[in-house]
C-alpha positions as CSV (number, residue, x, y, z in Angstrom):
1,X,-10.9,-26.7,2.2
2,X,-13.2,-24.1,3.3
3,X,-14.9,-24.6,6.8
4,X,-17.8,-22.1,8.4
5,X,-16.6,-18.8,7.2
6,X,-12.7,-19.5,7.2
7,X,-10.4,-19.6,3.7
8,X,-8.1,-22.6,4.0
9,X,-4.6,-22.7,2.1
10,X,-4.3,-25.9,-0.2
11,X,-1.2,-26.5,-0.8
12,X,0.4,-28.3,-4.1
13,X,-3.4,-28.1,-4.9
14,X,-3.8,-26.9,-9.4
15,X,-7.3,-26.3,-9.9
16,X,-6.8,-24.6,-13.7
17,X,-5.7,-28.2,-14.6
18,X,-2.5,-27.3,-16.5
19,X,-0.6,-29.0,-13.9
20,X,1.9,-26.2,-14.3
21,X,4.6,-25.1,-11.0
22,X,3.0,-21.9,-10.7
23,X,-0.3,-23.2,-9.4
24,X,1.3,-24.6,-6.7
25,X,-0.8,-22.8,-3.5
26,X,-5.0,-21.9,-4.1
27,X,-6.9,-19.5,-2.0
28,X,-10.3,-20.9,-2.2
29,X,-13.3,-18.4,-1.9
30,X,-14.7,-17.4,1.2
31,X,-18.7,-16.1,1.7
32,X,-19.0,-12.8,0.3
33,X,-18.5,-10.1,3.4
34,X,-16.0,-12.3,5.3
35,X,-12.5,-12.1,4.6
36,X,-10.3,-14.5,6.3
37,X,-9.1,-12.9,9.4
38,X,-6.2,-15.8,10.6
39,X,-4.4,-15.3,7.0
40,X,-5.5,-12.4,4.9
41,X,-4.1,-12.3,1.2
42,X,-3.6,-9.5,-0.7
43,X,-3.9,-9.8,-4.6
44,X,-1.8,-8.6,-7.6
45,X,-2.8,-9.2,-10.9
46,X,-1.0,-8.2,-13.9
47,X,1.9,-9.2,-16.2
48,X,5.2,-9.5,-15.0
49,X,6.7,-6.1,-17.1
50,X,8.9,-3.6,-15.8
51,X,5.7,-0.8,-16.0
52,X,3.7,-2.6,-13.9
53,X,6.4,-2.7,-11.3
54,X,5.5,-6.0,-9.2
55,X,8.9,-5.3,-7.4
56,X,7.1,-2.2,-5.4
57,X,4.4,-4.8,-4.2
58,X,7.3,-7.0,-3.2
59,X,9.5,-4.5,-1.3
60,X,6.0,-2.7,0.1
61,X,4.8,-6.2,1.7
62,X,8.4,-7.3,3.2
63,X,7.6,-4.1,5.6
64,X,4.7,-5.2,6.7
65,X,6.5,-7.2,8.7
66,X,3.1,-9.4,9.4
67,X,4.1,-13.5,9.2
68,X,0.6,-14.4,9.2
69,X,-0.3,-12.3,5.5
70,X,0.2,-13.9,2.5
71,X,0.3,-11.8,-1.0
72,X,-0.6,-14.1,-4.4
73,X,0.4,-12.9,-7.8
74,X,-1.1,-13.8,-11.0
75,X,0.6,-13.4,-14.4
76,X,3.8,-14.4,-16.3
77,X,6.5,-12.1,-17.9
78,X,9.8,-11.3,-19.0
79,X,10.8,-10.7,-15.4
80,X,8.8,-13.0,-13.2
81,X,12.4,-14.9,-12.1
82,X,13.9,-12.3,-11.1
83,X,10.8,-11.3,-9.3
84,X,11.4,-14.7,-7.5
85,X,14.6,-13.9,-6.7
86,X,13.6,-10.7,-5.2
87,X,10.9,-12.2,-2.9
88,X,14.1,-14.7,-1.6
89,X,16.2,-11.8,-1.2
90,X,13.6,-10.0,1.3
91,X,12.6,-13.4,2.7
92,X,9.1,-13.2,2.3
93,X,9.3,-16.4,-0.5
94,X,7.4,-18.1,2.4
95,X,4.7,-15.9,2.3
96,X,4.5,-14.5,-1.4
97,X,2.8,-16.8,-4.2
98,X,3.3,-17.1,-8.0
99,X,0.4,-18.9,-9.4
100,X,0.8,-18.0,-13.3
101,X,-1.4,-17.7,-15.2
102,X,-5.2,-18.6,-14.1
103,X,-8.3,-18.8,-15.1
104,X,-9.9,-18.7,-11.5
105,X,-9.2,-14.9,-10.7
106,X,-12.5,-14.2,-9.2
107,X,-12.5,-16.9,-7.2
108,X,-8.7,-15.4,-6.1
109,X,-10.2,-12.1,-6.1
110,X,-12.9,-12.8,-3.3
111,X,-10.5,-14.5,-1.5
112,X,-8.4,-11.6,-1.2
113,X,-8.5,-8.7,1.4
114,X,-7.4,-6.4,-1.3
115,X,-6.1,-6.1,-5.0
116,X,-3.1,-4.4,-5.6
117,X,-1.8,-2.9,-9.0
118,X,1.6,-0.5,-9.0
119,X,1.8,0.3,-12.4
120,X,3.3,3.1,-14.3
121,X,0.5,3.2,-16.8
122,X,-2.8,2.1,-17.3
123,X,-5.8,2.2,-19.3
124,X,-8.6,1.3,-17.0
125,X,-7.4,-1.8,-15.3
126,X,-9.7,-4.5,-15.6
127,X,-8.2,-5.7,-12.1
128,X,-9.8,-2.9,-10.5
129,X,-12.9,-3.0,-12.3
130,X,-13.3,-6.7,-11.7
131,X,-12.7,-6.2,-7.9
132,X,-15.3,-3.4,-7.5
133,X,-17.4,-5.9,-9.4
134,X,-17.1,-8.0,-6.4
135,X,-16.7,-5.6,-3.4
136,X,-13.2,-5.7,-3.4
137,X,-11.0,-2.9,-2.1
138,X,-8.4,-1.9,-4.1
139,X,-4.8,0.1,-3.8
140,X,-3.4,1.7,-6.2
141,X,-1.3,4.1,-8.3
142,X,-2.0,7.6,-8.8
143,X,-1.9,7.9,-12.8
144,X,-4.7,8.1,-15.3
145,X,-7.2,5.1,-15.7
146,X,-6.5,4.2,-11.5
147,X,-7.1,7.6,-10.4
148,X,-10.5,7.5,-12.3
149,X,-11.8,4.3,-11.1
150,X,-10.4,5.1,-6.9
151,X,-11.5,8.4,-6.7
152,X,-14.2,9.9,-4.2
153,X,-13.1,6.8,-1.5
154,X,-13.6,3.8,-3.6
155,X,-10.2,2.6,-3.0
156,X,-7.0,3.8,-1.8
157,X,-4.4,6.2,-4.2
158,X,-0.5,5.9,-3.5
159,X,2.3,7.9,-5.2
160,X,3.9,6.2,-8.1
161,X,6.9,4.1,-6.1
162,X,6.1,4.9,-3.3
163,X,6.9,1.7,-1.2
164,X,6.4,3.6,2.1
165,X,3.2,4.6,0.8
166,X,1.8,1.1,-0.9
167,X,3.0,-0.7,3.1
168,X,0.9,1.8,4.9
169,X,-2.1,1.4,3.0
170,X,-1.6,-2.4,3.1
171,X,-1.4,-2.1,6.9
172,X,-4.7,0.1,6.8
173,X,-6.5,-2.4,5.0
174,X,-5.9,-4.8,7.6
175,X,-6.1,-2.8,10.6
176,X,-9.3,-1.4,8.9
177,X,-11.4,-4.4,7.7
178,X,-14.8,-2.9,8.2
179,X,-14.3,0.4,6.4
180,X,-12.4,-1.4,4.1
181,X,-15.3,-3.6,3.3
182,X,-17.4,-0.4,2.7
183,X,-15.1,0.8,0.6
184,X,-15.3,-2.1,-1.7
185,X,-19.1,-1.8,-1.7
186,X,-18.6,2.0,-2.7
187,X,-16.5,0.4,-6.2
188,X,-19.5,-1.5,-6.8
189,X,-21.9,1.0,-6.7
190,X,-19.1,2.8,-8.7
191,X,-18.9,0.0,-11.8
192,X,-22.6,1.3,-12.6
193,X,-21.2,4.4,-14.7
194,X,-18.8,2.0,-16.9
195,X,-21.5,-0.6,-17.7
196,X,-22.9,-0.6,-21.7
197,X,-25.8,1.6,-21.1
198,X,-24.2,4.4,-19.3
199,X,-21.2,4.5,-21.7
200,X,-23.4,4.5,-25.0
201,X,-25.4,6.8,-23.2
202,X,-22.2,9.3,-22.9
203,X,-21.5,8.7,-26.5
204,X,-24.9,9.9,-27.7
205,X,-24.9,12.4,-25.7
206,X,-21.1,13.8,-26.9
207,X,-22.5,13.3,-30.5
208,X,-25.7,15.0,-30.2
């Protein structure tokens, strides 16, 4: 339940209605410009392949170290159970959340005091475009499509597998909620260059 501007955990709680064992834990949406400060919750959104490499996120938020943090991630694939396993194995199953597949990832998204994506390759991640879209900070890899949408400040580039690299920049973020903030306002302002008419613009003028 949400109370003033805190984010309460509801447990066993399935708001997509699909009854499903994933949904088990929902991070219900806090007022814009105030992230929960007693239990921050980092994001991950993406399907569970071996490019998107969820087990970086994994072994990056074990050393954090940080009891309090929780990290939710959204998606199914051919190597979410041994994803599960993984999370046991580094003790942080207490603190790490599958929740499936969803259809409230906005809602999860505002909740969140950052999205994360690890990936190997990428178009342009709608995860990091929806996040800007909502003032979210995001940390990421540095390959095409992520570089594009993080670069000058509007979120924060790691080296592809770098797990030292993804846990500092988790530890900034929370350490740093203020600029971090700013930072997601910066995506936002960012997002106006991919919307329809600046794109169809471009295209005219690469035609003409």
């Amino acid at each position: 339940m949400r109370s003033g501007d805190r984010t309460h955990f509801l447990h066993n709680t399935d708001p997509t209605g699909t009854g499903g064992k994933n949904s088990a834990t929902l991070f219900l949406a806090f007022p814009r410009g105030n992230p929960p400060s007693e239990n921050p919750l980092f994001l991950s959104v993406a399907e569970f392949i071996p490019r998107k490499r969820p087990g970086n996120i994994l072994k990056a938020f074990a050393q954090l170290a940080r009891p309090q943090v929780h990290l939710a991630l959204v998606g199914d694939g051919i190597i979410l159970e041994e994803m599960r396993e993984l999370a046991s194995e580094l003790g942080i199953q207490k603190q790490v959340h599958f929740l499936g597949l969803r259809r409230d990832i906005p809602i999860l998204m505002r909740a969140s005091v950052a999205t994360l994506i690890a990936s190997s390759q990428e178009g342009l991640p709608n995860c990091v475009m929806e996040s800007f879209c909502i003032e979210v900070p995001v940390i990421g890899t540095e390959i095409r499509g992520t570089r594009d949408l993080l670069e000058n400040g509007n979120g924060l580039l790691v080296k592809l597998g770098d797990i030292n690299e993804i846990a500092s920049a988790m530890t900034w973020i929370l350490d740093h909620p203020e600029e971090a903030q700013h930072m997601g306002k910066g995506g936002r302002e960012n997002m106006v260059n991919y919307d329809l008419p600046h794109i169809l613009k471009a295209i005219r003028g690469f035609i003409c």
